[in-house]
C-alpha positions as CSV (number, residue, x, y, z in Angstrom):
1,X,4.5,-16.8,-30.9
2,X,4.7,-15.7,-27.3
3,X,2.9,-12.0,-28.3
4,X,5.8,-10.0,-27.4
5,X,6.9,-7.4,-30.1
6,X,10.5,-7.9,-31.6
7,X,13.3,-5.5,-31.0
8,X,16.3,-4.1,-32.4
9,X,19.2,-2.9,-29.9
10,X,21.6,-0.2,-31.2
11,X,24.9,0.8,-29.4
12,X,28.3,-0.9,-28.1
13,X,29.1,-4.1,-27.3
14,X,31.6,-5.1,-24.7
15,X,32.8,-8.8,-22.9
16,X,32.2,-8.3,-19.3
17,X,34.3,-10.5,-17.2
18,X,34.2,-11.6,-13.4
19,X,37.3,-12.9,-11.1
20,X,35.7,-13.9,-8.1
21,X,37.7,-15.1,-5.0
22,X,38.2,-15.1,-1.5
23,X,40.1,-12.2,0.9
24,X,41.5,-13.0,4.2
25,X,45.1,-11.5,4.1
26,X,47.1,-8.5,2.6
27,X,49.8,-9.0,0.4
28,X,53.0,-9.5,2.3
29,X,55.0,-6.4,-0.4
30,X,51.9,-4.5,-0.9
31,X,49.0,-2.9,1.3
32,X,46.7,-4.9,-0.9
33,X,44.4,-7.3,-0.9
34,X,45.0,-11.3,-1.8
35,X,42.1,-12.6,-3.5
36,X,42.2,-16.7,-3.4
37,X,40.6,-19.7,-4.9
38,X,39.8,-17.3,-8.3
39,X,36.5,-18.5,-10.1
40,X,36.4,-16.5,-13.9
41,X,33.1,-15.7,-15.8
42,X,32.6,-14.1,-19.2
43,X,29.3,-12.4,-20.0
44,X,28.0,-10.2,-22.5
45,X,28.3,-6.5,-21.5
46,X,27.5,-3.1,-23.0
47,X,24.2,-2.9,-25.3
48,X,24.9,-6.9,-25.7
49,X,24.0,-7.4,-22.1
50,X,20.8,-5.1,-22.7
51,X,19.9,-7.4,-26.0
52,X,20.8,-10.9,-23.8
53,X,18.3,-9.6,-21.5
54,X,15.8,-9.0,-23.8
55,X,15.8,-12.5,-25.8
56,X,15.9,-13.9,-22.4
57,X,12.8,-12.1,-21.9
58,X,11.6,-13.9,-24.6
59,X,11.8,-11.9,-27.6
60,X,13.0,-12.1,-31.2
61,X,16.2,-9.2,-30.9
62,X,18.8,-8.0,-33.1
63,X,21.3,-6.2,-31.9
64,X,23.5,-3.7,-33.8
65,X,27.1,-3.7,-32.5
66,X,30.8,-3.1,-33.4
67,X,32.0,-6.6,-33.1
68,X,35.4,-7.2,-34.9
69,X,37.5,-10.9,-35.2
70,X,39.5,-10.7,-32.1
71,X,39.9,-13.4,-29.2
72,X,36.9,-11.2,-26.7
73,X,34.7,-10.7,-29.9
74,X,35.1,-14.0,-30.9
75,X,34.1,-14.7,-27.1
76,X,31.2,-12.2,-27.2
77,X,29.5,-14.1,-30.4
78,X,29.5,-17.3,-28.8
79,X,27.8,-16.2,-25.8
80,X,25.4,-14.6,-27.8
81,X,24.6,-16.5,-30.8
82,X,21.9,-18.9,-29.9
83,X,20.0,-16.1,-28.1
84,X,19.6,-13.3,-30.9
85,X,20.4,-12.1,-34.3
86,X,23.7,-9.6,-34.7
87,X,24.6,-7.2,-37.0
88,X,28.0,-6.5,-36.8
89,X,29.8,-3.2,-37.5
90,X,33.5,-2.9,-38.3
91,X,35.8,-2.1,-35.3
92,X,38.7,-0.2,-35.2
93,X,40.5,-2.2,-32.4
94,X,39.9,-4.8,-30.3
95,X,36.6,-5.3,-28.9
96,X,36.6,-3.4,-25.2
97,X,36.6,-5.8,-22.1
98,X,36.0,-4.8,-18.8
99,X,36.9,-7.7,-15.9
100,X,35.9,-6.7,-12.0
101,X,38.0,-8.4,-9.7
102,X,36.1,-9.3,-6.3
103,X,36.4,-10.6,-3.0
104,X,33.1,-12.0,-1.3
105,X,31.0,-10.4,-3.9
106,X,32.1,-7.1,-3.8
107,X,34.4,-5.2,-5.9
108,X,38.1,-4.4,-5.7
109,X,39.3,-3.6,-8.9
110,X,38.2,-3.1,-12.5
111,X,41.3,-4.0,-15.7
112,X,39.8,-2.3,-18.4
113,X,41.5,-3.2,-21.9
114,X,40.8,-3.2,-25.8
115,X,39.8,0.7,-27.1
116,X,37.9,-0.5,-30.2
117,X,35.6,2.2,-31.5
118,X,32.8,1.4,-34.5
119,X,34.2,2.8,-37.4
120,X,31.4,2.7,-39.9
121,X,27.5,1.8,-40.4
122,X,26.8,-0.7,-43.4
123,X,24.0,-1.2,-45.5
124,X,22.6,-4.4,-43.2
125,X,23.2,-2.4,-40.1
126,X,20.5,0.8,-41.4
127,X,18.3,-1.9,-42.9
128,X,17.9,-3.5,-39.9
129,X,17.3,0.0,-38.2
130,X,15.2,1.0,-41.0
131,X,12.5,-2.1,-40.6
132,X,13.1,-2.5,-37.1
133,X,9.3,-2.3,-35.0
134,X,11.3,-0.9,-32.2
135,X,14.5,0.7,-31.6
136,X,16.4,0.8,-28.5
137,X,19.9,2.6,-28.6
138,X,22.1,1.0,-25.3
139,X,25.0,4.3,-26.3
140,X,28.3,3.4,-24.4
141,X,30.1,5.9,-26.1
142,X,32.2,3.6,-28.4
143,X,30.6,4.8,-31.8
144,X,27.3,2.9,-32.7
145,X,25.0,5.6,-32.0
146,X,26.7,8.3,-33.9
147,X,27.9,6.2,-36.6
148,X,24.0,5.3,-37.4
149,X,23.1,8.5,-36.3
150,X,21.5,9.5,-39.7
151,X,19.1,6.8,-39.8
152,X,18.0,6.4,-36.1
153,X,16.6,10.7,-36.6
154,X,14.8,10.0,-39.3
155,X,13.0,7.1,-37.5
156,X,13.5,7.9,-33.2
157,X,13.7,4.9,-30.7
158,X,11.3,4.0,-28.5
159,X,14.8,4.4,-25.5
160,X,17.9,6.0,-25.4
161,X,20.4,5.0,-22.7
162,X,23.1,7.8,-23.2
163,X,26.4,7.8,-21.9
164,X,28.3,11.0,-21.3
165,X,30.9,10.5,-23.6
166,X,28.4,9.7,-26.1
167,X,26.3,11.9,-28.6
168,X,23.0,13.0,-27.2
169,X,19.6,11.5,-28.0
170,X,18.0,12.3,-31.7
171,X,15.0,14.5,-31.3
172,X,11.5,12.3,-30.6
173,X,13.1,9.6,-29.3
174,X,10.0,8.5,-27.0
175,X,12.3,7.9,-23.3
176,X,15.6,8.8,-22.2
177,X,17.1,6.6,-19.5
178,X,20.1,8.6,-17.7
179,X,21.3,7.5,-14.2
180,X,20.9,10.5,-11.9
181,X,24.5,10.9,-11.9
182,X,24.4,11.5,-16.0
183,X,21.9,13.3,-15.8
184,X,23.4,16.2,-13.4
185,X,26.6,15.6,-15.9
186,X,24.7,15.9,-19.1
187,X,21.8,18.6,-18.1
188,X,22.5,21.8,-19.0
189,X,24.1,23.5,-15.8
190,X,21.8,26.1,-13.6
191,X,24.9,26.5,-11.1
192,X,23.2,24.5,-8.1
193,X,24.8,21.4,-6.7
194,X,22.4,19.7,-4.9
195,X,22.1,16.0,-5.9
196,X,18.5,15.4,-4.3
197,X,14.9,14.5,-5.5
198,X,14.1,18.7,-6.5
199,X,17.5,18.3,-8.7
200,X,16.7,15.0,-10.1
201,X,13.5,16.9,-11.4
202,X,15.1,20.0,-12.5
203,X,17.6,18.0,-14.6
204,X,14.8,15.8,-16.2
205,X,12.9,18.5,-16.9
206,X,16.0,20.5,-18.6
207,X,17.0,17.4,-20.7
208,X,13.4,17.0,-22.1
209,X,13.7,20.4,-23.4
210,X,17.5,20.2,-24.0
211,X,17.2,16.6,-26.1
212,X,13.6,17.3,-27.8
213,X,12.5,13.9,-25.5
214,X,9.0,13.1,-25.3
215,X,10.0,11.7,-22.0
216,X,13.2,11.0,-19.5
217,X,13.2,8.6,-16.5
218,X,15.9,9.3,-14.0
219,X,17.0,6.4,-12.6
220,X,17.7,7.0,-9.0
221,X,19.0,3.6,-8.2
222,X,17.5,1.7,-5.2
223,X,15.0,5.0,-5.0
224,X,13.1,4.3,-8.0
225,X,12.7,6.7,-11.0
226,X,11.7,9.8,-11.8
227,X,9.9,10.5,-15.1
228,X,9.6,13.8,-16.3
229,X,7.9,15.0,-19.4
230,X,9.1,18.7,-18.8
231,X,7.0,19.6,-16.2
232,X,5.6,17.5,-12.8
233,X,7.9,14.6,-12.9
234,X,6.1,10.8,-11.7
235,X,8.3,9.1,-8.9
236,X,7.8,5.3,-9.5
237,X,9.7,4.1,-6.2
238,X,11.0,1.0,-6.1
239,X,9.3,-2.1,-4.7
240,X,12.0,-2.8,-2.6
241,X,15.6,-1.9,-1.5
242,X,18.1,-4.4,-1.9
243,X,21.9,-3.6,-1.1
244,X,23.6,-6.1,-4.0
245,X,25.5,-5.5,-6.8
246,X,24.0,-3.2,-9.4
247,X,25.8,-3.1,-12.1
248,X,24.0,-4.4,-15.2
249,X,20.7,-2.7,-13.5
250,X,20.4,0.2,-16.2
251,X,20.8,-2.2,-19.1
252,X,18.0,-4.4,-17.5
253,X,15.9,-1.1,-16.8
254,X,16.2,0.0,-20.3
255,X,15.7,-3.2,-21.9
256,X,12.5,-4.2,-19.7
257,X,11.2,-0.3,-20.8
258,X,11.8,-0.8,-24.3
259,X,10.6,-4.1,-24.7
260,X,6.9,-3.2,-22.5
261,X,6.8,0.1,-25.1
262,X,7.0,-1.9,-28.5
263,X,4.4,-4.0,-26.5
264,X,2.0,-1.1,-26.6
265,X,1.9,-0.1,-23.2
266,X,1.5,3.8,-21.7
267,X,5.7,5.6,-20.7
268,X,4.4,5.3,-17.1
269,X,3.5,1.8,-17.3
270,X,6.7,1.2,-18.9
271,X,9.0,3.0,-16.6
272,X,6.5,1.2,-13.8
273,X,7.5,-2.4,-15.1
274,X,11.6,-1.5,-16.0
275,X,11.5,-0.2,-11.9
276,X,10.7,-3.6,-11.2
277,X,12.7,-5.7,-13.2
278,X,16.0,-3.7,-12.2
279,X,14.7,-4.0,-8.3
280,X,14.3,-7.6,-9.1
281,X,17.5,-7.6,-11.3
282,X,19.8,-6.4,-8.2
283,X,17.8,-8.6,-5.4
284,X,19.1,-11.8,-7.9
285,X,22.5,-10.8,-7.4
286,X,23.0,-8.0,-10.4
287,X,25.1,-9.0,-13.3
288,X,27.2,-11.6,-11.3
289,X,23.8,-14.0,-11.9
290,X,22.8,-13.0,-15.2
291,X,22.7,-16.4,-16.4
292,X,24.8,-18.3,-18.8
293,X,24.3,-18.6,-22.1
294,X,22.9,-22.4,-22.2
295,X,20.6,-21.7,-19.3
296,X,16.7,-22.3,-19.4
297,X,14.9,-18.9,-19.9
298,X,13.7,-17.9,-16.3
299,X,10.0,-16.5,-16.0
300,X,9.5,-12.7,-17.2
301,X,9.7,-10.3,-14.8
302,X,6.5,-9.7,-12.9
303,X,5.7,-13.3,-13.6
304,X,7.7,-14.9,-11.0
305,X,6.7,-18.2,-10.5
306,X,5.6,-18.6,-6.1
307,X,7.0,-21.9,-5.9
308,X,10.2,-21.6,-7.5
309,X,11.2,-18.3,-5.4
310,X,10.5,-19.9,-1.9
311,X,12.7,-23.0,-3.0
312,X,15.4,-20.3,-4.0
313,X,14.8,-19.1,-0.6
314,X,14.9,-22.1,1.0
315,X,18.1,-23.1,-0.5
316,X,19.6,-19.7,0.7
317,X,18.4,-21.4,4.1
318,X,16.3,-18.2,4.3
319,X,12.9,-18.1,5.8
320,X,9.7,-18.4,3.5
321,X,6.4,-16.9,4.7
322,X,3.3,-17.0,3.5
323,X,-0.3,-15.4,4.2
324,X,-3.8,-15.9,3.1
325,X,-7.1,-14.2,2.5
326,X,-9.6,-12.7,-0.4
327,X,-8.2,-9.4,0.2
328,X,-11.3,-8.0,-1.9
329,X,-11.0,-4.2,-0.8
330,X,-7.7,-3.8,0.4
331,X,-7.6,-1.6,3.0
332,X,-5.0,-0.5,6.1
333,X,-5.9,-3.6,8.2
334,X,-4.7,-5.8,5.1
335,X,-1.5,-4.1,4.8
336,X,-0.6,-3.9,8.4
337,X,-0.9,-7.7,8.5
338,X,1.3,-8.3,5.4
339,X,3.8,-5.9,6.6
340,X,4.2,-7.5,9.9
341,X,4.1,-11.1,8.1
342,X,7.1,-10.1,5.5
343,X,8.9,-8.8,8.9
344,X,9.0,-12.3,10.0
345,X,10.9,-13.9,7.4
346,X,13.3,-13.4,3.9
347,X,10.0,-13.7,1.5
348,X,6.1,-13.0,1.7
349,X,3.8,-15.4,-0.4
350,X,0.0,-14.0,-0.8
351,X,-2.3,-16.3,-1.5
352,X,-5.4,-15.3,-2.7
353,X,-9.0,-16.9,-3.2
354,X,-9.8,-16.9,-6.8
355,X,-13.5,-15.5,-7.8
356,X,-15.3,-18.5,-7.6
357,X,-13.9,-19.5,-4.1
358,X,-14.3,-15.6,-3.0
359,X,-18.3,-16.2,-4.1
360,X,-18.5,-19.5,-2.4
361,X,-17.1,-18.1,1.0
362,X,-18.4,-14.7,1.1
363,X,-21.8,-14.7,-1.2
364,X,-23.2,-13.5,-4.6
365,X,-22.0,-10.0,-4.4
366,X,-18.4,-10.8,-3.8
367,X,-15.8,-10.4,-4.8
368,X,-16.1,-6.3,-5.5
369,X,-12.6,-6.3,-7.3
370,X,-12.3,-9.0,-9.7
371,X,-9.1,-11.1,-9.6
372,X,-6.9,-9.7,-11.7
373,X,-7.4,-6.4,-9.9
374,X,-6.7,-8.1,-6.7
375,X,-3.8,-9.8,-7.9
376,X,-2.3,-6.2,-9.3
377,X,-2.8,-4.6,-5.8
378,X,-1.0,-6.8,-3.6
379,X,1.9,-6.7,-6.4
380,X,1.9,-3.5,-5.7
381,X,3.0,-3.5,-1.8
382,X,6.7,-3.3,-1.7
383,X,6.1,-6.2,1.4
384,X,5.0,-8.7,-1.0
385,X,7.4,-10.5,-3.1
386,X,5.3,-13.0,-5.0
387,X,1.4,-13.6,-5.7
388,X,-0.5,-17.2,-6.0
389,X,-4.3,-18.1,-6.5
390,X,-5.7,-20.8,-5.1
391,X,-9.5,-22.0,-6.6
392,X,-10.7,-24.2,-3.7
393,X,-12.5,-22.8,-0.2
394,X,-8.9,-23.2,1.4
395,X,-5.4,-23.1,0.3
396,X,-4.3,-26.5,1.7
397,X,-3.2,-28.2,-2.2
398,X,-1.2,-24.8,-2.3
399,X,0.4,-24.8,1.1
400,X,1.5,-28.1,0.2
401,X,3.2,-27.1,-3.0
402,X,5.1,-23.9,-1.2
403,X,5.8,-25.5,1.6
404,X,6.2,-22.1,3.5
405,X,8.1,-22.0,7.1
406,X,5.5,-19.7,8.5
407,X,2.0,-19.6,7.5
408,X,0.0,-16.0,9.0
409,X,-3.8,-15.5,9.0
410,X,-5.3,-12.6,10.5
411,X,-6.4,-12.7,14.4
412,X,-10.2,-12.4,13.9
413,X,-9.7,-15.9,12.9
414,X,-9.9,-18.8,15.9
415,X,-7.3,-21.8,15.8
416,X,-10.3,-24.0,15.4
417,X,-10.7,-22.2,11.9
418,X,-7.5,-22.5,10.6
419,X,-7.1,-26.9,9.3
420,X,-3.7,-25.7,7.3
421,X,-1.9,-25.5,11.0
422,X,-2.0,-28.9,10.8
423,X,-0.5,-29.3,7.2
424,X,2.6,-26.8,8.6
425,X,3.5,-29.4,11.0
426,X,3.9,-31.9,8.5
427,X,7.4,-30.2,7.3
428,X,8.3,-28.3,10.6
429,X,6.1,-24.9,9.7
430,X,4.2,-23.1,12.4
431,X,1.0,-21.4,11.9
432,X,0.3,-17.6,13.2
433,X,-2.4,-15.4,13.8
434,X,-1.4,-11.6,13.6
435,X,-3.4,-9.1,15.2
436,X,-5.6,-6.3,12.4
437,X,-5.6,-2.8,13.6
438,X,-8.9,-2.3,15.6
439,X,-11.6,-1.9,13.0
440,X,-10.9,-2.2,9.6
441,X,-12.8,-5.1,7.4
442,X,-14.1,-5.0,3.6
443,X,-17.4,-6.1,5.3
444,X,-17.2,-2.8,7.5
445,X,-16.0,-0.8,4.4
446,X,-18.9,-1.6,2.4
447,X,-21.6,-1.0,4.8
448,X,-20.2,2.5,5.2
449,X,-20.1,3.0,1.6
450,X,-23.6,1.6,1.3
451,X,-24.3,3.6,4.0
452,X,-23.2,7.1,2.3
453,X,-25.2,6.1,-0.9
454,X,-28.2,6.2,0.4
């Protein structure tokens, strides 16, 4: 058991696939471009993409899906099989397929083909609702939802993702997951068409009311979400804005959302961690790099392992950068210095003294903020891509794994202080001292704090 709750996925399955080439030259009859050297890549798509996410996660899923006995559903099952359970519905045509031709990575047309629509629940499908711990309903508009409908009111999801040319959410479902774009579409209509962070708010705020939602989280793309429970609406920005391909990113944001709430955690916290993982999600390369089928698991989101992401940098040829300290009360000093650091390559490492090594180095009464705290803080900053913790009075056995291109330490240290410049010149790094603002220290924070006590 890996403690994370199981899930059920309800809506419409679909076979994405990928044609992916090169374009250097127009077609000779046509103003259009030739795409070369064509690479093809099937993957699952729809609310099956949502539950592949999910077991990849790690979790026992079951997903509820019109899946007929045609060549793409026969397809679909095979990527899917060793990951989850399914429950198939009956179809009423071919299973849908959607294949994106592009060039260099980026879209240049979509072939959209097979119109099957579910026709009918069975009695495995609302059992496996019925029991389920937690529901969430991926609707693509193909059927699922409404033909479950019945069952999924009398017990709501923890998420809906609608779709416009679905039905709308039952009443109680716990979150609502519309793209900004859906939600101006599906929100009922005040005449204004502004499409800005006050209308994102006013359309969240509507649908709450409109759908009976405890909650709904406008996603607003590489801006975050918005979460609204019919009043003040949260904006959880993103962590970082990456310009890739998004498509999948609302199937990994609801599926990461759904997943944390049947773990027990608060709608904030949720939305929080599914901001993340779609940040993350479109930094990776989107749905192009969701991986195949008999791929190792990677790491849960959040969990990232250091190591592994500077060696995915390295082999991008990018730059990796990492910096050091206790970072105990983290104050504007501290995140001057990692911003400038993450400015200096393609990733930022933190490495951060454990408790024990904090005490050693700075006494009895430190650290203030226990580890974990620590840890959570410097995820936090959208500079920092990845968090490691080193146990001994300096992080030379850790430098060593990470290999990092550029190693930073703040300037009130001397050269004389810093041995791991030597260790960076064993693979070609270079050591740096970056200049705090004028100042700021946890020593000098404390003593004013002390200070005001008394």
């Amino acid at each position: 058991m890996n403690g994370k709750a199981p899930l059920v996925v309800v809506g419409d399955a679909l076979l994405d696939r990928d044609v992916t080439g090169r374009a250097e030259r127009l077609a000779p009859d046509a103003p259009v471009p030739v795409v070369d050297d064509c690479g093809e890549r099937t993957r699952p798509g729809g609310a099956a993409l949502a539950a592949y996410l999910a077991a990849r996660d790690g979790r026992d899923v079951t997903l509820v899906a019109g899946v007929g006995d045609d060549p793409a559903s026969r397809a679909l099952r095979r990527l899917l099989e060793p990951w989850l359970t399914l429950v198939p519905l009956p179809l009423t045509g071919p299973l849908s397929e959607k294949t994106r031709v592009l060039a260099q990575d980026r879209p240049v047309v979509r072939l959209d083909r097979g119109a099957g629509r579910t026709r009918e629940a069975t009695d495995a499908a609302r059992e496996a609702v019925r029991a389920a711990p937690a529901v969430l309903v991926s609707d693509y508009g193909r059927g699922t939802a409404d033909a479950l409908r019945d069952v999924l009111a009398a017990r709501p999801p923890l998420v809906w993702d609608p779709h416009p040319r679905g039905g709308a959410p039952v009443p109680g479902t716990r979150l609502v997951t519309p793209a900004e774009k859906e939600a101006h579409g599906l929100a009922p209509q005040d005449g204004t068409a502004r499409r800005d962070l006050h209308a994102a708010a006013h359309s969240a705020a509507a649908l709450v009311r409109h759908w009976r939602a405890a909650a709904v989280a406008v996603t607003l793309g590489s801006r975050g979400a918005l979460l609204s429970y019919g009043e003040h609406p949260l904006l959880v920005p993103a962590p970082a804005a990456h310009p890739g391909d998004s498509c999948g990113a609302g199937d990994r944001f609801a599926a990461t959302a759904a997943g944390l709430l049947a773990d027990g955690v608060l709608v904030a916290e949720a939305v929080e961690g599914a901001v993340a993982a779609a940040t993350g999600f479109v930094a990776a390369g989107g749905a192009a790099a969701v991986p195949s089928a008999d791929a190792a698991p990677a790491p849960p989101p959040g969990d990232d392992d250091p190591c592994a992401l500077a060696a995915r940098i390295r082999a991008a040829h990018g730059t990796v950068v990492a910096a050091g300290g206790c970072f105990d009360l983290l104050h504007a000093g501290h995140v001057g210095l990692l911003q400038a650091a993450r400015r200096l390559g393609d990733c930022l490492v933190v490495c951060v003294n454990s408790d024990d090594s904090v005490r050693r180095r700075k006494g009895g009464g430190r650290p203030v903020n226990p580890l974990a705290d620590r840890v959570r803080v410097l995820r936090a900053l959208a500079c920092v891509d990845a968090v490691a913790v080193f146990d001994e009075d300096t992080p030379e056995r850790l430098l060593a794994d990470l290999r990092p291109d550029v190693w930073v330490k703040g300037g009130d240290y001397a050269a004389a202080d810093l041995p791991e410049a030597a260790l960076l010149q064993k693979w070609g790094g270079q050591a740096v001292l970056l200049p705090y603002l004028d100042g700021r220290s946890s020593t000098a924070l404390m003593e004013r704090a002390a200070e005001g006590a008394r």
